[in-house]
C-alpha positions, 0 to 999 in steps of 0.5 A: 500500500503505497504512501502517498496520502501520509505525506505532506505532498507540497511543502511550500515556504517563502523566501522573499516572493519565491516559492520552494515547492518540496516535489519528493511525493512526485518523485516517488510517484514517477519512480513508482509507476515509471519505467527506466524507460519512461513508460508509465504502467496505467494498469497499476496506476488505475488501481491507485487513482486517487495516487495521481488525483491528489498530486494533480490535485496539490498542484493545482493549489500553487500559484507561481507570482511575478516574484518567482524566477523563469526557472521556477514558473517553467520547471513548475509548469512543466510538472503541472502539465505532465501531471495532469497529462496522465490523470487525463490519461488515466481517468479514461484509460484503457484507451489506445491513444490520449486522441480517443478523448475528446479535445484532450488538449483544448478542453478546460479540464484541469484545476487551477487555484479554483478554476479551470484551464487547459494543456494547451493554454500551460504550453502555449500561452504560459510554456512558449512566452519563455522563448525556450524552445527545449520545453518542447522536450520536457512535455509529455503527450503519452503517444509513442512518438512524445518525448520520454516522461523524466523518472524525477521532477523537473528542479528550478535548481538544474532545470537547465541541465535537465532541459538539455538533457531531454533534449539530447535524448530526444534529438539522438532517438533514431526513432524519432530522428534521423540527422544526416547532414546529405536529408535528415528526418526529424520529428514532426514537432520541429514542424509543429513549432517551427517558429520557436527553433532556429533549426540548424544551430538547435539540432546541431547544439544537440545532435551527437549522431549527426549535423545539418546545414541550411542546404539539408534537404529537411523532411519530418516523421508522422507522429504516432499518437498510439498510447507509449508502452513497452 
């Protein structure tokens, strides 16, 4: 019987108008119910919904303020949205792909100190203002073709680390890239949000399999929506 319930799940204390937010229940909640490989296992995690409920549920309590630092609201924001991804998930599951949910994106279905916005509304009115374009490979879409659910919270105090790793991983995943200098495959996200990349320098920063040049012929893969398993 796992603990989740018996701890304080969000410990929040206040130095100057930053926010430090305690995520050791989402880190036991990712290592719990996520593989190495960063699948989570919905079957176990339907027996225990109340598991995800309650962390969607402490997140939905905290309210990152113009005080907090840019590394503070992103890595906060991102938790929050990968949280609430797989309680979308999991409160329809079984299903074979997140798109079997109506408007799984656009519907306002996620409470936020005591209202309603969306997945899309975090990624794209909150995430995107940023301007970094390695956000895109911390948010996780449950599809085969997303980048990989991280096994620990993302952390203000090594988000850039942790941003240029899942990266790294991603751009090196042969399955969803293929970087050749003479045509280059690459994942339909960098088509997605082509105006948030500045594409040769991003991939070529970030590949260790291969390297482009603005005379790259550039195509992209489709992206399989089908729900990420072992």
């Amino acid at each position: 019987m796992k603990h989740y319930l018996l701890l304080l799940l969000f410990l929040i204390t206040f130095q100057g108008f930053s926010q430090t937010i305690d995520l050791s229940a989402y880190n036991e909640f990712l290592d719990d119910y996520v593989s190495k490989e960063g699948v989570v296992d919905y079957d176990e995690l339907l027996e225990n919904m109340n598991v995800i409920q309650e962390l969607a549920k402490n997140f939905s309590k905290i309210s990152p303020n113009a005080g907090w630092s840019a590394n503070e609201q992103k890595a906060f924001w991102i938790n929050f949205y990968n949280v609430n991804i797989i309680k979308l998930l999991v409160e329809n599951y079984p299903i074979k792909s997140i798109n079997y949910i109506r408007e799984p994106f656009k519907n306002e279905t996620l409470d936020f100190t005591g209202g309603k916005i969306s997945l899309d509304f975090v990624e794209h009115s909150i995430l995107r203002e940023f301007d970094d374009p390695r956000i895109h490979f911390a948010l996780y879409s449950t599809a085969t073709s997303s980048p990989l659910l991280m096994r620990t919270a993302y952390d203000s105090n090594r988000l850039d680390y942790e941003l240029d790793m899942a990266t790294k991983q991603f751009i090196n995943d042969e399955t969803k890239n293929d970087v050749n200098l003479r045509g280059s495959k690459l994942s339909r996200i960098f088509d997605w949000y082509k105006d948030d990349f500045d594409l040769v320098p991003f991939i070529n920063k970030f590949s260790n399999k291969g390297k482009i040049s603005i005379e790259t012929p550039i195509s992209f893969m489709d992206y399989d929506w089908n729900l990420h398993r072992e």
